[in-house]
C-alpha positions as CSV (number, residue, x, y, z in Angstrom):
1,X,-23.2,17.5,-25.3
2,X,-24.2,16.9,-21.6
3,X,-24.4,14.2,-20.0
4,X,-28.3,13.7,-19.9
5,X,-28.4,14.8,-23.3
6,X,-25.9,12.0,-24.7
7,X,-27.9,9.9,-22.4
8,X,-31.0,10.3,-24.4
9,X,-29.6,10.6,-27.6
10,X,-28.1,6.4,-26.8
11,X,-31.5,5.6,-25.4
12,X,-33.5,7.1,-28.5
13,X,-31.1,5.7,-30.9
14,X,-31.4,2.3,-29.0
15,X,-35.0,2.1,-29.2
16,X,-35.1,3.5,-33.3
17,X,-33.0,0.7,-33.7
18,X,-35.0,-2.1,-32.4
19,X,-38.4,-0.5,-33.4
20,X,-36.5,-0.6,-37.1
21,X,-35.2,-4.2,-36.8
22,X,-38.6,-5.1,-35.4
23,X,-40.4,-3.8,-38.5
24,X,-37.8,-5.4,-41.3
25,X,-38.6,-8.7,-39.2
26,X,-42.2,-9.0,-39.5
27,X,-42.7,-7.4,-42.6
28,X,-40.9,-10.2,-44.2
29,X,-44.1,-12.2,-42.8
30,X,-46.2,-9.1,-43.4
31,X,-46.3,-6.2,-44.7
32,X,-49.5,-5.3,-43.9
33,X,-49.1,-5.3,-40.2
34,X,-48.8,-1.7,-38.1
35,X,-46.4,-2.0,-35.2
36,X,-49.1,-1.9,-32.9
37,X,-50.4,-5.0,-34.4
38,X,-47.6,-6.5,-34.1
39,X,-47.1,-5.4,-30.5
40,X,-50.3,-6.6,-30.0
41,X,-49.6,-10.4,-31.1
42,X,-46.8,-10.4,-29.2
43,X,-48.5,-10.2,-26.1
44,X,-49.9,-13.3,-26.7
45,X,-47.8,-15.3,-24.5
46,X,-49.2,-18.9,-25.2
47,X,-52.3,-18.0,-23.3
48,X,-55.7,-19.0,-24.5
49,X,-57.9,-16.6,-23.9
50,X,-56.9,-12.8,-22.9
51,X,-58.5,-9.7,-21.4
52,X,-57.6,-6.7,-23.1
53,X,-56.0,-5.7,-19.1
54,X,-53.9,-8.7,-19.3
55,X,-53.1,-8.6,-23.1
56,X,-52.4,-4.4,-22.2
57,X,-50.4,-5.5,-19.1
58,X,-48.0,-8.2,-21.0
59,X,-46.4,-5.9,-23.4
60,X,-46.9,-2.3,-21.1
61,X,-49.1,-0.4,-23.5
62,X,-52.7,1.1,-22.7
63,X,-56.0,-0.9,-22.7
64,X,-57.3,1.6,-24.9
65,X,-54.2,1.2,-27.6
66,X,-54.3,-2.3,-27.2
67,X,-58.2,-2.5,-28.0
68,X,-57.6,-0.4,-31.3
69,X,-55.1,-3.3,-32.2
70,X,-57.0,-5.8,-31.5
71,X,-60.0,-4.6,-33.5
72,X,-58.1,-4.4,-36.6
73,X,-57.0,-8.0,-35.9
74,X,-60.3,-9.0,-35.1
75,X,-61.5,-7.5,-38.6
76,X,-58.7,-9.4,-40.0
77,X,-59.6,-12.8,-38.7
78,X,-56.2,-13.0,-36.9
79,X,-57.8,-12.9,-33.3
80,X,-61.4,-13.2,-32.2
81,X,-63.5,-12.8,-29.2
82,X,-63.5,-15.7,-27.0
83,X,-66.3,-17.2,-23.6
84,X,-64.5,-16.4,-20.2
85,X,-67.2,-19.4,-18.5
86,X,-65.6,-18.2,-15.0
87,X,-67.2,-14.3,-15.6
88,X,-69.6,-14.1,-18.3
89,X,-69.0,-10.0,-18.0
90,X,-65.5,-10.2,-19.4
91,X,-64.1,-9.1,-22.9
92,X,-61.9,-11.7,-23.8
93,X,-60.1,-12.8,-26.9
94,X,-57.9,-15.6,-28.7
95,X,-55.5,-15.9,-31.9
96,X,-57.3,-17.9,-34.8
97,X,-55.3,-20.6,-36.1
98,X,-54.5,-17.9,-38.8
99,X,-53.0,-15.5,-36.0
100,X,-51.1,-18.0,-34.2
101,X,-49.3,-19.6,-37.4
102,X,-48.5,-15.4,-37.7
103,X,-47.3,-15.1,-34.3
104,X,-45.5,-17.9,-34.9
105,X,-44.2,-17.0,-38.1
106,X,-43.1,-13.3,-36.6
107,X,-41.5,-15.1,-33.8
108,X,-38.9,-16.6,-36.1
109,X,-37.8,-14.4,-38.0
110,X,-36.6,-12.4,-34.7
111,X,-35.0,-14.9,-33.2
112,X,-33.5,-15.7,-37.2
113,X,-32.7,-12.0,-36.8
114,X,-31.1,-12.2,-33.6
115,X,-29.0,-15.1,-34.5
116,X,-28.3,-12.9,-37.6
117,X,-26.9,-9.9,-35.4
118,X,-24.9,-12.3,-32.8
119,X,-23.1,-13.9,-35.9
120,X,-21.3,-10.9,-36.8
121,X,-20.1,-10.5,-33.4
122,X,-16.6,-12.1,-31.5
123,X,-17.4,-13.7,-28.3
124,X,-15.9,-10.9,-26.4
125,X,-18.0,-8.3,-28.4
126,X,-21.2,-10.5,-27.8
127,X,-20.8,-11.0,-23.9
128,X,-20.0,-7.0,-23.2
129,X,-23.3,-6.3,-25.6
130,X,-25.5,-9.0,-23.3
131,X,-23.7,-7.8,-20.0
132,X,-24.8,-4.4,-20.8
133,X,-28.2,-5.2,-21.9
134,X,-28.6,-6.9,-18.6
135,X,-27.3,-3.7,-16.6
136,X,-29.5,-2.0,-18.6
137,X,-32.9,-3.9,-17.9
138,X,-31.8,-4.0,-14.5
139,X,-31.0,-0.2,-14.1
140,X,-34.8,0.0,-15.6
141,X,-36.5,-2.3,-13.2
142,X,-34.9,-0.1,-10.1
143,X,-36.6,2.6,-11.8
144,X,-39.8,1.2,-12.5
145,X,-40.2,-0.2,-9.0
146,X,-39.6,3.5,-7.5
């Protein structure tokens, strides 16, 4: 296998992984949600009230894909349309009290997760698995900036 192709092959397994992990966790809270949906409460950063452009922007997905989320939360009563009283012109929206107890709810059970995976792991395994995860992001944000 070449180089590039083992390359991909870690970063494609990588990402299965999470996206799997990610899935288990929050359909334990539930079932119902699509991973977009999910992605889409996530970027919910403890702001009140979010343009699609920032809610799109937080978690690095398109305005459009983040509007189709967002309407099948809306229909769901999990998020709703909110005033922007600084420009009237703006589409903005909000978690419920129903979406936030979700986001909250989805929120711990990945850090429960998390705390899961690190307990099967020495503390030698664990800090060559963070340092590497660090590289990693890092090795990403060169590339991004480029």
């Amino acid at each position: 296998m070449s180089t590039y192709n083992n390359e991909a092959y870690i970063i494609k397994s990588f990402k299965r992984i999470c996206k799997q992990q990610l899935a288990i966790d929050c359909n334990a809270v539930n079932p119902d949600l699509k991973m977009s949906q999910i992605k889409a409460l996530s970027a919910f950063n403890g702001s009140d009230c979010l343009s699609m452009k920032e809610l799109a922007g937080n978690i690095g997905i398109t305005v459009a894909r983040m509007t189709a989320a967002v309407n099948s939360l809306k229909k769901d009563g999990i998020i709703e349309r909110c005033k922007d009283d600084r420009d009237r012109r703006r589409s903005a929206v909000s978690l419920t009290p129903q979406g936030e107890r979700l986001r909250n709810q989805i929120t711990a059970n990945r850090r429960k997760a998390a705390k899961a995976i690190y307990a099967h792991l020495n503390t030698k395994d664990r800090v060559i698995l963070l340092n590497s995860l660090d590289t990693a992001c890092k090795i990403l944000e060169k590339i991004g900036r480029r």
